[in-house]
N, C-alpha and C positions, 0 to 999 in steps of 0.2 A: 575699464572701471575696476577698482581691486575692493574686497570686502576687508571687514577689521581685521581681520588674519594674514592681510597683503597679496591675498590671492589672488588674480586677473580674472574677472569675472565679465564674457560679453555683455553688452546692452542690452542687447538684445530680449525683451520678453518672450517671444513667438519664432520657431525657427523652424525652415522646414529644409531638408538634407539630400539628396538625391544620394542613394547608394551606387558605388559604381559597379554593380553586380547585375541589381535590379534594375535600375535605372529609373525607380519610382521616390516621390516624395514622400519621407518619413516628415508626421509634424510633430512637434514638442515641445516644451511651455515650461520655463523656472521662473519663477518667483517667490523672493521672501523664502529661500531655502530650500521649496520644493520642486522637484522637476516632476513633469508629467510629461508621459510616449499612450496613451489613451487610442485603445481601435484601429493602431496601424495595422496588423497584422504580421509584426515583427516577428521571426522566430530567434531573436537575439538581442540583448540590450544594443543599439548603435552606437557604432563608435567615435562617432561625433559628439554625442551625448558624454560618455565618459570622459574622452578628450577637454571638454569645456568646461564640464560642471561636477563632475566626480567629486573633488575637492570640498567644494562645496555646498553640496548637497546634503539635508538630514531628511529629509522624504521623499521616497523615490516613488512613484506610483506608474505601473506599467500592467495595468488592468485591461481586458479584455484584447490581448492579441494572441498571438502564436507562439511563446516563449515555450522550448523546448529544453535549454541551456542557462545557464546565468554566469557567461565566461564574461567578463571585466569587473564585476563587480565587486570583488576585492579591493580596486580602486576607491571605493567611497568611504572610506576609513573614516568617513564622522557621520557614518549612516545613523540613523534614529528608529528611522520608522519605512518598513519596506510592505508594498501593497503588490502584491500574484495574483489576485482574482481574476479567475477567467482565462485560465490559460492551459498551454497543454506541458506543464512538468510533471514527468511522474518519477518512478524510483530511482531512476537515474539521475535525477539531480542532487546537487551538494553545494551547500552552503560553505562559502568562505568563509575566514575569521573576521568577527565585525564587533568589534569590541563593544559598541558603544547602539549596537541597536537592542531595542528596549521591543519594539510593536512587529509584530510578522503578520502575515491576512495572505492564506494559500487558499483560499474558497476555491471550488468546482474546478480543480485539477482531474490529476490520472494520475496519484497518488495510493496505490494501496498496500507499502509495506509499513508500519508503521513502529516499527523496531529499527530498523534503518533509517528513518529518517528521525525519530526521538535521539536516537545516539547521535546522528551528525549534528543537530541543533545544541544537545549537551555540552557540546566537546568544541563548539564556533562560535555561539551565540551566549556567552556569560552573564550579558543583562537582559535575556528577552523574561517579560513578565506579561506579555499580551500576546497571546495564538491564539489562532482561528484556521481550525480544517475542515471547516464545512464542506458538504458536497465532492470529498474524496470516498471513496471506498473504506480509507484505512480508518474513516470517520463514519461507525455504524449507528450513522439516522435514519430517517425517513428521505432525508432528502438523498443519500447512497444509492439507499435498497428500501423497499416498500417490506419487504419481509421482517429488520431489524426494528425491535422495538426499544422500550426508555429504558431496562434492565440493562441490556447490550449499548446501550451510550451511557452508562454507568458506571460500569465496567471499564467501557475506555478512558472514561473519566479519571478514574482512580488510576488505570497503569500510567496516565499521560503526568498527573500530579506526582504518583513515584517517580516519575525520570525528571520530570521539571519541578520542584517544591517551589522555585523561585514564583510560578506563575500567579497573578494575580486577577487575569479571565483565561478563559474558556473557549472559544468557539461564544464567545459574545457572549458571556455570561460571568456572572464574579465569582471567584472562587471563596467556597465558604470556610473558616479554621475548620469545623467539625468534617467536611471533605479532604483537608491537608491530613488528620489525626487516623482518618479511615484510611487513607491512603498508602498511609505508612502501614499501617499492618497488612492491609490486602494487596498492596498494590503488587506485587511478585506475583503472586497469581494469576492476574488478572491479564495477560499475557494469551493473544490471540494466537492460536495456529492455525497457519496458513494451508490451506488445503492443497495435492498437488493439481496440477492443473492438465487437461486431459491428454498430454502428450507422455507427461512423465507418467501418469499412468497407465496409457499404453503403454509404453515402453517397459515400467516393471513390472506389468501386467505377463508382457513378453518374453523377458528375463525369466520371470515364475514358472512358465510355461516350459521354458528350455531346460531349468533344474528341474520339476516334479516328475517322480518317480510316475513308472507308469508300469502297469501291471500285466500291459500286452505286449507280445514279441517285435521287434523291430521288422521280422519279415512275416506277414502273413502266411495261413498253412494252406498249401494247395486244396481244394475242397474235396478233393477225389481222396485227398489222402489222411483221412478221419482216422479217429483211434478209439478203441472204446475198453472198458475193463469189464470181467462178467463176476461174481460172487456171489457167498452165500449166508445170507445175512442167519446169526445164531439168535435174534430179537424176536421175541414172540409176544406180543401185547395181549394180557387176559381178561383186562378190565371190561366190566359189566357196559362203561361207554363207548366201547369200541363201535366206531360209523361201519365197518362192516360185519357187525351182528344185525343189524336190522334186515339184509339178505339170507340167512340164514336161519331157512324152518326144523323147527323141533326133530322132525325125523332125519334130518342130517347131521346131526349132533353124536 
């Protein structure tokens, strides 16, 4: 079967894959544009999948498996609308160029740089107007961290609309003009630093160690062999508060 574009598209609604790695059945569903890979536990888009329907495909939804990577995906050059929810990409992933996707939905990753992934999105995705990073790290709510409050998703708020002005929601929410207008002034600021994390601080913890000056001899002094200076102090304190006047009776004087 070929679509208006003359593309080969199988029959097929419902398809299920045997990988020859795994040896297990991946299942997966296009219809009307959309392909759906839903709860396999994929740690990779299938290559069956791209192989068939890359072409044409405008929503890709590969929600709740084990996606690690997003290598083929480049191939869907008339992507629209791409759905991550539920998976395990974190900083390590990067976004191919997709000219034409408009919706992203990265919910409850392992996601926490959020500088590095603002810049790959800038620089691949030139019509996305719809993100969503719920449930990352680099997304300080409640559902992250119990500790971050509405100030601190505020905040990300605005750095997120300085990198993307294009966007038109939020993390499921619409973006307001008077948020685009605050954005622009503050958004530079607003700029999270990452704390390091407890190995780099061991280590220049270590480092510090190794330069700081130290005030005692490299070899210790044998104990027997003490040193001492003897003198004769020319200070003589005559004030009436001197602590040792109160030892001293009138007839010593």
């Amino acid at each position: 079967m070929a679509d208006v574009n003359g593309e080969q598209v199988p029959s097929e609604n419902s398809v299920d894959v045997v990988g020859p790695e795994t040896k297990e059945s991946t299942h997966y569903m296009f219809e009307d544009g959309q392909l759906s890979c839903l709860g396999q536990d994929v740690e990779e888009i299938p290559q069956a999948a791209i192989d068939d329907y890359a072409k044409v495909t405008r929503r890709l939804d590969l929600s709740f498996n084990r996606l690690q990577r997003l290598d083929g995906l480049e191939h869907f050059s008339n992507l629209e609308e791409l759905v991550l929810d539920n998976n395990e990409l974190s900083d390590n992933v990067k976004f191919p160029k997709l000219a034409s996707l408009h919706t992203l939905t990265v919910n409850k990753n392992k996601i926490t740089n959020l500088d590095g992934l603002l810049d790959n999105l800038k620089s691949q995705l030139p019509q996305l107007t719809y993100l969503s990073l719920l449930g990352n790290t680099a997304c300080p709510n409640q559902l992250s961290s119990s500790d971050k409050d509405e100030e601190d998703y505020q905040r990300y708020r605005f750095f997120v609309l300085y990198q993307l002005p294009r966007l038109k929601f939020l993390d499921s929410t619409a973006v307001k003009s008077s948020e685009i207008t605050e954005a622009e002034r503050v958004g530079p600021f607003m700029r999270v630093v990452r704390l390091q994390n407890s190995e780099e601080l061991s280590s220049s913890s270590h480092d510090d160690d190794q330069s700081c000056y130290s005030p005692l001899p490299q070899k210790a002094r044998d104990p027997d062999q003490h040193a001492g200076t003897f003198g004769k102090s020319k200070y003589i304190y005559y004030g009436r508060h001197s602590e040792g006047n109160r030892f001293i009776r009138n007839n010593d004087l």
